[in-house]
N, C-alpha and C positions, 0 to 999 in steps of 0.2 A: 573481544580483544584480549579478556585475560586468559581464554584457553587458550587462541594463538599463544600467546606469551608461553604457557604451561607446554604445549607442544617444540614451542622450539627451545626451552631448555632441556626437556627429555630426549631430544634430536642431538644436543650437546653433548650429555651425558650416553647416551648409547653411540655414539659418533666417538669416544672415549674407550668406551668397551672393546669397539673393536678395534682398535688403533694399540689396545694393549694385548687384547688376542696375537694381532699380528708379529708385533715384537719378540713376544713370547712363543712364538711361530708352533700357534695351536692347530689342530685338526683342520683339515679344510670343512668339512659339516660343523663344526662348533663354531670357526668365520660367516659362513654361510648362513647359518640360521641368526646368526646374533646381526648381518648384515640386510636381510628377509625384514627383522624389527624395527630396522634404521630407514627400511625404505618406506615403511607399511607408516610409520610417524611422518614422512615428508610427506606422503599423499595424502594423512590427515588434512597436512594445512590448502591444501586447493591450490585452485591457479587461480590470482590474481587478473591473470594475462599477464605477468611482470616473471620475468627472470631474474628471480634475485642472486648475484654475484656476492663472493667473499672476497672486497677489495685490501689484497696483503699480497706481498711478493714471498714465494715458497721459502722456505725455515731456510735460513744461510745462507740467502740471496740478499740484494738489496739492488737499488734505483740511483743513480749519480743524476744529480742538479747541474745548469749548467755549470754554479760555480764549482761544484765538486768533481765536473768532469775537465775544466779550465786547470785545477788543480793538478788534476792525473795529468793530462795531456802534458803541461809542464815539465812532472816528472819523465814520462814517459820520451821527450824531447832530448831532456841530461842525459838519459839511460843509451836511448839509440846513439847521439855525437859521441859518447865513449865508445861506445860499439866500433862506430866508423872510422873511429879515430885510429882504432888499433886493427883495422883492415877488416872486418869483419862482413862477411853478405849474408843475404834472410832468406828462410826457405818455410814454408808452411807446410802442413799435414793435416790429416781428415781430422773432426772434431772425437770422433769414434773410431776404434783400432777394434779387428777381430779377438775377442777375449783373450784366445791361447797365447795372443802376442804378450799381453799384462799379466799375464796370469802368472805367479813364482819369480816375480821380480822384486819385490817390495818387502818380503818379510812378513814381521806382525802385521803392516799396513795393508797388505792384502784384502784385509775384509774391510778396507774404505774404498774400494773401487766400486763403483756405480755401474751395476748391469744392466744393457736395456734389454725390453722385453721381447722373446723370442716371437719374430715376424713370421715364423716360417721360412726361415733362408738361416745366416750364417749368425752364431752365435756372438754379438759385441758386447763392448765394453765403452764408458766414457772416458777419455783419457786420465790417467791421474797424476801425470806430471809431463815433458816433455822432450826427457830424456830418453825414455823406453823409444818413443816412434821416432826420435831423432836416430835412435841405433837401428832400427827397423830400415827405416830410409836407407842407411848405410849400405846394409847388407842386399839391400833390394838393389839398390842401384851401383853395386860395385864401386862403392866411392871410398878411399884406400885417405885421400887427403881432404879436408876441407874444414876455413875457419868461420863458422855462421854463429848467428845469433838469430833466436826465434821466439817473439812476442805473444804468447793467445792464452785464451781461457783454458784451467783444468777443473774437473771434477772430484770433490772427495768427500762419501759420506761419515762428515766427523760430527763431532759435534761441535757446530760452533759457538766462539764467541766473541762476537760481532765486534764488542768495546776496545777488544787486543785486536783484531786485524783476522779476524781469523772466521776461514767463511765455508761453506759447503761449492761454490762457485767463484775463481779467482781468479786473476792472471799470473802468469810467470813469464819472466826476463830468463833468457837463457842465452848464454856466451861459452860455445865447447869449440877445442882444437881437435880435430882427429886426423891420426898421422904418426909417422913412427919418427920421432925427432929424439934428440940427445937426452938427459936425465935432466928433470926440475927447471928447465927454461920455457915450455910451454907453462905449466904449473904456476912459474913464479910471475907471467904475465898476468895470469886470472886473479890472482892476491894484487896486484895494481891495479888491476880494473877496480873491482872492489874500493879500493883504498880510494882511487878519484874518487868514485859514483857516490862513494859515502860523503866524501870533505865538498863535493860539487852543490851535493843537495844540502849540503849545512843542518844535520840535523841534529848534532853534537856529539860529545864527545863517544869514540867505539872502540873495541876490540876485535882483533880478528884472530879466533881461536884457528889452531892447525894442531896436527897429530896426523897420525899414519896406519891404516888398517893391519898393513903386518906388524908394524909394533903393541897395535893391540893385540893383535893374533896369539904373537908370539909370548907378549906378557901373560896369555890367559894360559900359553901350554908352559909356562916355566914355573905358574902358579898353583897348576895341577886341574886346569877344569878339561874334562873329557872333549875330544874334536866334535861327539856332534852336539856337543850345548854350545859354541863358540858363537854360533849367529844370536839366539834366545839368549845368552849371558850380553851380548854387546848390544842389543834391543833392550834390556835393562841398565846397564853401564849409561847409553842414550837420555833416559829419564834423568840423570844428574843435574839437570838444569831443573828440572820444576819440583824433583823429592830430594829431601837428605839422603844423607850417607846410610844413614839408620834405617832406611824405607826402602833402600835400594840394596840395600843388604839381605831386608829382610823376605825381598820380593826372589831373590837370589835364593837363601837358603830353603824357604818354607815353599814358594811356589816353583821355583825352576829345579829344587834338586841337589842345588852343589854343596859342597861339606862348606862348614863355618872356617875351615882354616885356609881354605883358598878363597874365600870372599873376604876375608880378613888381609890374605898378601895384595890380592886386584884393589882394595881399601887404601894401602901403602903407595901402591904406586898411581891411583889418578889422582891424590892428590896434591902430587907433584905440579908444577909448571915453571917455566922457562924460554931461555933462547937459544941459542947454538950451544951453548955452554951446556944445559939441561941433556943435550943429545952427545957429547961429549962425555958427562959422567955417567951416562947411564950404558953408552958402549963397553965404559970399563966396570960395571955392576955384576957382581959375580953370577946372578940370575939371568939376565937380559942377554949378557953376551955370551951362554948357552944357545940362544935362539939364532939361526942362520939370516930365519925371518926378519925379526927384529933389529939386526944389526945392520940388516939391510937399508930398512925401513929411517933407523936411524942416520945413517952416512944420508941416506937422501936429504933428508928435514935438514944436516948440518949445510947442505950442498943450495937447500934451499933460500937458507938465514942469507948464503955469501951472497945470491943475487938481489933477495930482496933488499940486501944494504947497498947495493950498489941502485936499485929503482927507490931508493930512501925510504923506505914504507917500514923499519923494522922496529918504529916508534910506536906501530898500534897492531904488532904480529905478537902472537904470546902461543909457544909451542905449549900446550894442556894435555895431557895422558887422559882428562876423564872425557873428553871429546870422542863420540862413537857413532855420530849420523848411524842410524839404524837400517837404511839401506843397504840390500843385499848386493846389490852390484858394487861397491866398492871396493877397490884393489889397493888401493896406494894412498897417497896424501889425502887427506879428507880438510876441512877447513869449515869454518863458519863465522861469518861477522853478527855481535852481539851491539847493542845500544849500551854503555854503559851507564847507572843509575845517575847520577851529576846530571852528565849530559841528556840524556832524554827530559827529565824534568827541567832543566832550563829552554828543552826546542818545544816543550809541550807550551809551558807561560811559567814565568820563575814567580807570578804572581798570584799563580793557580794557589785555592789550598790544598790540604795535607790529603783529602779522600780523591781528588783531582789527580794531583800530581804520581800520587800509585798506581792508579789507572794507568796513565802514562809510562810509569815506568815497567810494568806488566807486560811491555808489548814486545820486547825480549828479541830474538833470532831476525836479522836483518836480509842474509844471506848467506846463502852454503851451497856446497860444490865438494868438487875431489876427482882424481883418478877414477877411469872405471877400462879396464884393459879389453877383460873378459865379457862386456854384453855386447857386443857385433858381433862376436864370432857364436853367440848362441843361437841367430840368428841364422847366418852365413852356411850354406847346403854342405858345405868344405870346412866349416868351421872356421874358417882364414880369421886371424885376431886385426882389431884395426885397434891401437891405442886410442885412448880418448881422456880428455880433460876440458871440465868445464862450471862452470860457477851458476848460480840462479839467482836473482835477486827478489828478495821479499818485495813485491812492489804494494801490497795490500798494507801490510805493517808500517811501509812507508807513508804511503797515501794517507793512514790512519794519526801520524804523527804530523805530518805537511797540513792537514784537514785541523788539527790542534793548536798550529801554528797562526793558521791564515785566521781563524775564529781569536786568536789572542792580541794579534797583528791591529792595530788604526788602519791599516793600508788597505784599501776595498779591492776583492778581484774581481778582475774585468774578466766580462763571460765573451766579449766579442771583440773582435779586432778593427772594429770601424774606426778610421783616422780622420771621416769628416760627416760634417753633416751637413744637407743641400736644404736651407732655410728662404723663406719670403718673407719680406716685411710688410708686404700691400697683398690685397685680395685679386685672384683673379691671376695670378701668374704659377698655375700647376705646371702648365705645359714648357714657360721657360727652365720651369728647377727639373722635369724628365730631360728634357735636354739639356740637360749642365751635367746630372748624375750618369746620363749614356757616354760622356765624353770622359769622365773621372773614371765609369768600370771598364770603358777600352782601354783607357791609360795605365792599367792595371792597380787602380788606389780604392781603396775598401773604402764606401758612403752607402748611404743610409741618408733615405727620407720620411717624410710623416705621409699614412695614406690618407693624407685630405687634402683637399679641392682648396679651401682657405685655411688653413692652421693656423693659430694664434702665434706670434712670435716667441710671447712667454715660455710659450708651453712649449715649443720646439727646441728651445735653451736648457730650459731645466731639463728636458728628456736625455740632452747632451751631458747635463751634469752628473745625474743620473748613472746612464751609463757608461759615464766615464770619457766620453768622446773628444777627442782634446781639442778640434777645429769647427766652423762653423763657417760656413761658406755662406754667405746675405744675397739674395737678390732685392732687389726693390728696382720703381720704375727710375728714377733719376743713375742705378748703377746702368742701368740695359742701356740707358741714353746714351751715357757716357764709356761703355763699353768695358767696364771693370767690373770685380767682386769686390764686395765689402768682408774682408778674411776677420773672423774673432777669434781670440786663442778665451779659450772657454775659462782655465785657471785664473787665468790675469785681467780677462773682459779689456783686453785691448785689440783694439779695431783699425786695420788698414786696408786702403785699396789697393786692390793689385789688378792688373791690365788682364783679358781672359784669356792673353796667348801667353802671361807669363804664371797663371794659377796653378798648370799640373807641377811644374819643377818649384815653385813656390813650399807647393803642399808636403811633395815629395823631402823638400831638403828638413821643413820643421818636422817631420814625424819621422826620418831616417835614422835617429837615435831610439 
């Protein structure tokens, strides 16, 4: 027993070896042979006759519980009725898109796309977000208008970290307009979707940063950085939310190239922020309104503030310079909704303590979006441009703070929607409670039985309290006699009869609420 043991820690440890070969993306013969040692140690330990499994789900994955998929679905519920609300239809695409399609859309992020392995046919990719294959779609199918939202899992080998929301496997919420419409009225409906989806799920207090890719553009050619560092400087600019100014500076001067005196002006101006007023002084900024770009950029964002004050949302919009979504497809407005620190520690538990409540507040970018003009026609055989705007919402980050809530919350969540439950008091009446519940799921009313022949009454109650069930429909012989149900409301354990031609609208009126 103790060499097993001794073998399957040396199985660990060379199971180690090569996992660090590969990273380090050694010689195929140096994998190879260090893989030969890993195999030559599993056949050490014999066969059992047992297959033994490593029960864990793969690095940055995880398993939802009922209640934690009761959770999501909820979310997921708030998210679609905005959706619909604002006229929105759904359209799905393959889980996997042909690589060339991903491939020089993303930037730095590029090396988190997930490859799969060559079949012998066409080279893929897993998606890594779903935007790219929403512009694919476009181009493929000549679709010039169209306002959808589309719900599914992406792929991203990052690294994660589970506790912030943040996974190798996830969903994304996506609401894009594509269409050639007037300036900043498609734009400034995405910033109100937003602004509901956030105030709907109550998750406290947020911001929602905006800024403009050609005002950063333009700030970086009035600051002196050279056109082609412009993506690699705004892929560092990006990092402002998780490094200082100091780390981002210094990632700029020592690794990207650019002189210390234009990382010193692009210093001046992200950290600026404002509202209409911010885009106002900076039009008249003797550097900025040099930029054709940027004054562009800026008349929009002022064009922006007018509508958003008129959709009242201009209370939790905050125009940012250091805002730079590091995606390459961006043309115009860019935006992002953040959790403010207050607020997230009070949706997390305001009774959490102090190593809790960081946690919580850690979980940062809620939702981001923007212009993107130019990715359908990179597509399009003609290169035909289709405007496009559209938002994503974090629903992982959310789900990760909703999940924080309902564990702080006294209120239990219910994993099932059953409104009654089809109980016996006397032994021996299976077959009248199958026909009571055959007549409750034609009627279209969710019930639930016990599967036993006699069931204890007790036990058929408490299962109700249990799960929450809030009705309890009694047979016994003296109801069948008399041709009524004995109705219990499960909270309050008060008990009435009700006639069985009057039980479904009965049922139906106490759980209509």
């Amino acid at each position: 027993m103790e060499d097993k043991a001794q073998i399957q820690e040396a199985i660990k440890i060379q199971g180690e070896v090569v996992r660090k070969l590969k990273s380090e993306k050694a010689s195929k013969e140096q994998i190879d042979e260090e893989v030969a040692k890993l195999l030559e140690l599993k056949a050490q330990l014999g066969d059992d006759g047992k297959t033994q499994f490593v029960l864990k789900t793969p690095k940055g994955t995880r398993d939802y519980n009922p209640k934690q998929m009761a959770i999501r679905e909820k979310v997921f519920n708030t998210i679609i009725r905005c959706f619909k609300r604002h006229g929105a239809e759904t359209i799905d695409t393959p889980v996997f898109e042909l690589k060339e399609t991903l491939t020089g859309k993303y930037g730095e992020d590029s090396k988190l796309i997930y490859d799969l392995k060559d079949q012998g046919g066409e080279l893929l990719s897993l998606r890594y977000d779903l935007t790219v294959p929403f512009a694919r779609y476009l181009a493929m199918n000549k679709i010039t208008n169209i306002k959808r939202y589309h719900i599914a899992k992406v792929y991203r080998r990052d690294n994660p970290a589970m506790t912030r929301g943040r996974y190798r496997e996830f969903y994304q919420c996506d609401f894009d307009i594509a269409g050639q419409y007037d300036a900043m009225i498609p734009d400034a409906e995405c910033l109100k979707i937003v602004h509901e989806i956030l105030n709907e799920l109550d998750l406290g207090d947020f911001r929602i940063k905006v800024n403009d890719r050609r005002i950063l553009d333009g700030m970086f050619a009035v600051c002196g950085v050279p056109d082609d560092k412009f993506r690699t400087i705004c892929s560092t600019v990006d990092k402002l939310d998780k490094m200082s100014w100091e780390d981002v500076k210094k990632e700029m001067v020592n690794e990207k190239g650019l002189s210390e005196e234009a990382a010193d002006q692009i210093g001046e101006y992200v950290s600026m922020q404002g509202g209409m007023d911010l885009a106002e002084r900076l039009l008249q900024d003797h550097k900025m309104s040099q930029s054709k770009q940027a004054c562009a950029g800026l008349s929009d964002i002022k064009l922006l503030f007018k509508y958003l004050q008129l959709f009242h949302v201009t209370d939790k919009v905050v125009f940012d310079l250091s805002l730079a979504r590091g995606l390459d497809y961006y043309t115009g407005v860019i935006y992002e909704a953040v959790l403010t620190q207050a607020g997230t520690v009070s949706a997390a538990n305001e009774a959490q303590n102090d190593t809790n409540a960081d946690e919580s507040v850690s979980v940062g970018s809620v939702a981001g979006g923007g212009r993107y003009d130019g990715l359908v026609g990179m597509f399009d055989p003609k290169g035909r441009r289709v405007p496009c705007v559209g938002v994503s919402i974090g629903i992982e980050r959310i789900f990760s703070i909703m999940e924080q809530k309902a564990e702080a919350s006294p209120q239990k969540v219910r994993t099932t929607e059953v409104q009654i439950m089809v109980a016996s008091a006397q032994k021996n009446l299976l077959e009248e409670r199958l026909q009571l519940i055959s007549e409750l799921w034609n009627a279209g009313i969710k019930a639930e039985l016990m599967y036993k022949k006699n069931p204890k009454l007790l036990s058929q109650l408490q299962y109700c309290e249990e799960a929450g069930i809030p009705l309890v429909a009694i047979l016994g012989e003296q109801e069948l006699k008399d041709g009524v149900v004995k109705l219990r409301v499960v909270a309050t354990r008060e008990e009435v009869d009700i006639s069985r031609a009057d039980l479904i609208s009965e049922i139906k009126r106490r759980t209509e609420a």
